[in-house]
MITIBA-605716 format. One record per residue (C-alpha): residue number from 1; x, y, z; residue in one letter; chain. Coordinates in nm, 2 decimals. Layout:
{pos=NUM	px=X	py=Y	pz=Z	code=A	unit=A}
...
This chain:
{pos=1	px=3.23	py=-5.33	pz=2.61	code=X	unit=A}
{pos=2	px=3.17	py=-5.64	pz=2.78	code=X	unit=A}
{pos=3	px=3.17	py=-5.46	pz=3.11	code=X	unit=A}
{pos=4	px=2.96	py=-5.24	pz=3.04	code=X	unit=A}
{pos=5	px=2.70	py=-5.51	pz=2.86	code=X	unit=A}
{pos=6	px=2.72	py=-5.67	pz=3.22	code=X	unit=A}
{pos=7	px=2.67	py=-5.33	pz=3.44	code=X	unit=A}
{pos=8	px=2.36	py=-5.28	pz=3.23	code=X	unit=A}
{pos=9	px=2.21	py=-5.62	pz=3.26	code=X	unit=A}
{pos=10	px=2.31	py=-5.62	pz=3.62	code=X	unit=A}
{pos=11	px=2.10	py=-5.27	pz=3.69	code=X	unit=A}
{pos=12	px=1.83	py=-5.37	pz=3.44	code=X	unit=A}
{pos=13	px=1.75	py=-5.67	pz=3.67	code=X	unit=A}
{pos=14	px=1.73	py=-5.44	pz=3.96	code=X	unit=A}
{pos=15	px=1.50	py=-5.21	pz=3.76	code=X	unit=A}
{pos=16	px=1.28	py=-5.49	pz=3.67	code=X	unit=A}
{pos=17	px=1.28	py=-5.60	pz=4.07	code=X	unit=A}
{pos=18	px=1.06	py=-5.27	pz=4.15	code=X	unit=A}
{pos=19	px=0.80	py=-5.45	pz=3.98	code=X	unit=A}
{pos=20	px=0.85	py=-5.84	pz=4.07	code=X	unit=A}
{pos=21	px=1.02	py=-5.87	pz=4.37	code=X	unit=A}
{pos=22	px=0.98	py=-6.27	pz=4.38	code=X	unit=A}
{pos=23	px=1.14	py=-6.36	pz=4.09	code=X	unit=A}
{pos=24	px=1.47	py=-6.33	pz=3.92	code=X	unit=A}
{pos=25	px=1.46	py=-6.18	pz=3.54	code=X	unit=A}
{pos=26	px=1.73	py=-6.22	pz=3.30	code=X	unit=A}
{pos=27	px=1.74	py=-5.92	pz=3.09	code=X	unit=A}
{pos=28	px=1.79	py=-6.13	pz=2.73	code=X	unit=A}
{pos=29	px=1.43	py=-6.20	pz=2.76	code=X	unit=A}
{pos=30	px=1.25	py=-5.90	pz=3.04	code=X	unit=A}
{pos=31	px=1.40	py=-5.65	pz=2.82	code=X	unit=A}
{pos=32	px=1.28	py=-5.72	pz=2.47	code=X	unit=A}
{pos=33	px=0.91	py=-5.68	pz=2.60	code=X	unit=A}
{pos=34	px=0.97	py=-5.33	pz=2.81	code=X	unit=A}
{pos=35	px=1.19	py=-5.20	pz=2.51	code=X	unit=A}
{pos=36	px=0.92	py=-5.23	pz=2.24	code=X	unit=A}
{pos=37	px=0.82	py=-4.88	pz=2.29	code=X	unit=A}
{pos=38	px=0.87	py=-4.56	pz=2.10	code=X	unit=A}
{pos=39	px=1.01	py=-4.29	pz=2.39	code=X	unit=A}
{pos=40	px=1.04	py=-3.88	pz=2.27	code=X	unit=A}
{pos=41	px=1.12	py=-3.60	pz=2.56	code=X	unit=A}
{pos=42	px=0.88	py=-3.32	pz=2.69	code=X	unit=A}
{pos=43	px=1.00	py=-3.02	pz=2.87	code=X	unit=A}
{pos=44	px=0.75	py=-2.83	pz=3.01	code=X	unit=A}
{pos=45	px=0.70	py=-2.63	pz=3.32	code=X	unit=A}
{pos=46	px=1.09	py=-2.68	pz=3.40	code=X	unit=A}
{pos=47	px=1.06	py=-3.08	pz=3.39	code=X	unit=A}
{pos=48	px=1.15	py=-3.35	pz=3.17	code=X	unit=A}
{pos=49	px=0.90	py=-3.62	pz=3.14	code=X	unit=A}
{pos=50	px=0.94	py=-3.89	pz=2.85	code=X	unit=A}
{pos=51	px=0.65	py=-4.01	pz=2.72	code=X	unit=A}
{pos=52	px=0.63	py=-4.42	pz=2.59	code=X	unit=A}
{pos=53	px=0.41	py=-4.55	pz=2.30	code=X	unit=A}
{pos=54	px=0.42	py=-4.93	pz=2.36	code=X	unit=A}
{pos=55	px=0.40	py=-5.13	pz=2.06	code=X	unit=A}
{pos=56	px=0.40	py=-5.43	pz=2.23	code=X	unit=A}
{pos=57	px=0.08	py=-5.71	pz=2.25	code=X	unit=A}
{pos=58	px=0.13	py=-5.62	pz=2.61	code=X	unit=A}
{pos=59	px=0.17	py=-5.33	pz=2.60	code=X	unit=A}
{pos=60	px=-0.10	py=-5.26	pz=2.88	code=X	unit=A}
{pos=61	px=0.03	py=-5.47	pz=3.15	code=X	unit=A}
{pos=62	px=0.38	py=-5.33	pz=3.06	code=X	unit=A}
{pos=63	px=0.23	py=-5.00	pz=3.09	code=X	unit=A}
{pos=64	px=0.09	py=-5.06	pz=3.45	code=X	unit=A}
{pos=65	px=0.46	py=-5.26	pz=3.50	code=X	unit=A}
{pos=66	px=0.61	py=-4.90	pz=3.42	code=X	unit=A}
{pos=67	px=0.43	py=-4.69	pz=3.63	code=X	unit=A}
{pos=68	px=0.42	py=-4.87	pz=3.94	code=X	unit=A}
{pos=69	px=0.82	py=-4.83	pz=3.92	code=X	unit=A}
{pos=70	px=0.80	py=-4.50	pz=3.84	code=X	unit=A}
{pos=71	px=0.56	py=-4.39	pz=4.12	code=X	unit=A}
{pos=72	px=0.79	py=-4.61	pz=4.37	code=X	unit=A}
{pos=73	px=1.03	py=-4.42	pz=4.28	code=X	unit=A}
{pos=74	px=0.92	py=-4.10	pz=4.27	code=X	unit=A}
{pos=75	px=0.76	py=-4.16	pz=4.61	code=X	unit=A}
{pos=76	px=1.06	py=-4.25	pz=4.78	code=X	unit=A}
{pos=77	px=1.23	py=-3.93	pz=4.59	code=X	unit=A}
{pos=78	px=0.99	py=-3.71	pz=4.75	code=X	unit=A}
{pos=79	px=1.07	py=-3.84	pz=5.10	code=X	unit=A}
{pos=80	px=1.46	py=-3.88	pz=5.05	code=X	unit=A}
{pos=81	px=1.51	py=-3.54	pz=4.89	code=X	unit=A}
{pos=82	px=1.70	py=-3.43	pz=5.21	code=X	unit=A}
{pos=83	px=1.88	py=-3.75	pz=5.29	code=X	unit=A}
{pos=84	px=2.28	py=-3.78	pz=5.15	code=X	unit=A}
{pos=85	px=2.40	py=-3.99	pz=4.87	code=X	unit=A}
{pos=86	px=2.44	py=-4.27	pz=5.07	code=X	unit=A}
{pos=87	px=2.14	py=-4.26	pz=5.29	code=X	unit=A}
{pos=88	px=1.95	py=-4.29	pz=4.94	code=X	unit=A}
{pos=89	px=2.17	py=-4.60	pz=4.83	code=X	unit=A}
{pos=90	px=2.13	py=-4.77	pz=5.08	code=X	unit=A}
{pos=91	px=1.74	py=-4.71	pz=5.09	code=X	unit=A}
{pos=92	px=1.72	py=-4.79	pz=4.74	code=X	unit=A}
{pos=93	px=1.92	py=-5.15	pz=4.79	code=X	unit=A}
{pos=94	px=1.73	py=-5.25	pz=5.09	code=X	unit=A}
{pos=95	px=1.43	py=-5.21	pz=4.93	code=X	unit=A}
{pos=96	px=1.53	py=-5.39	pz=4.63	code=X	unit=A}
{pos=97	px=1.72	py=-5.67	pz=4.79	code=X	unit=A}
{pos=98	px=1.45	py=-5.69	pz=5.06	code=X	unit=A}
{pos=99	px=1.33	py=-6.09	pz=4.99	code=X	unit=A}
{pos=100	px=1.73	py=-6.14	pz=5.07	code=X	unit=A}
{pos=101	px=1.79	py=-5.88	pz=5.33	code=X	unit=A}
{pos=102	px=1.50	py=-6.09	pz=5.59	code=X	unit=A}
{pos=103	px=1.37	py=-5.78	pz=5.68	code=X	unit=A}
{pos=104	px=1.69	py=-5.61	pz=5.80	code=X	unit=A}
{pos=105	px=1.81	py=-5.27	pz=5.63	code=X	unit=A}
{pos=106	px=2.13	py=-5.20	pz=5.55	code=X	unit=A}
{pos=107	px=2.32	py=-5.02	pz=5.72	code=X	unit=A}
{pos=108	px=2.30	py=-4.60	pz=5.68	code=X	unit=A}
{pos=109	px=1.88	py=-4.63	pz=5.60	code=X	unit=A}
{pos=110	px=1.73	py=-4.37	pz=5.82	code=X	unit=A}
{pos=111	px=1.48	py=-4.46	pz=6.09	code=X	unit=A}
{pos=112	px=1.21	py=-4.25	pz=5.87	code=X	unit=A}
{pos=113	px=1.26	py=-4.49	pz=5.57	code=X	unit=A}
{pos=114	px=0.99	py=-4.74	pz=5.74	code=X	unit=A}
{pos=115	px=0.69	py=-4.60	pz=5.56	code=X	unit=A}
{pos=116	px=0.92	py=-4.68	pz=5.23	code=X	unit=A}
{pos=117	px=0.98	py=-4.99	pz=5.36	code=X	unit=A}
{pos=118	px=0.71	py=-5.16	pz=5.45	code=X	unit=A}
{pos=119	px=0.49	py=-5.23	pz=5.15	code=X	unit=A}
């Protein structure tokens, strides 16, 4: 269990780097705020979506926190839908270990990742 306690707080921080880049969050204290939410499913059309009612005080900047990860994410998605497994991991860790990284990619990023890359 403890394993598993640290694989989630370790890919929560990473989650919470889409957002804020320039500063480390620890998940005892970014995770209570993004978590006081009430989350159901919707299928329709052939998707899943899930839909979040914040109860947070800010619940609003949370919100916009949420869906500026979600459209990175979807964004790069759309673009990587024909790349391998790999080619996608090691998109996804160069741009969230990008401060780190300098500017260099890891290695397997294709060439046409650069409009993913830049902002």
């Amino acid at each position: 269990m403890a394993n598993l306690v640290a694989l989630f707080s370790n890919w929560w921080n990473l989650y919470v780097r889409f957002y804020d880049e320039e500063h480390h969050r620890e998940a005892i204290t970014s995770r209570p705020a993004l978590m006081h939410g009430v989350a159901r499913q919707v299928q329709s059309g052939g998707q899943r979506k899930v839909k979040v009612s914040l109860q947070h005080e800010y619940g609003e900047a949370i919100a916009r926190a949420v869906r500026e990860v979600s459209s990175q994410l979807h964004y790069m998605m759309a673009i990587a839908e024909q790349w391998t497994i790999e080619q996608r991991w090691s998109l996804l860790l160069t741009r969230l270990l990008r401060r780190w990284l300098g500017g260099k990619w890891l290695s397997g990023v294709p060439p046409d990742a650069k409009l993913l890359l830049s902002g």
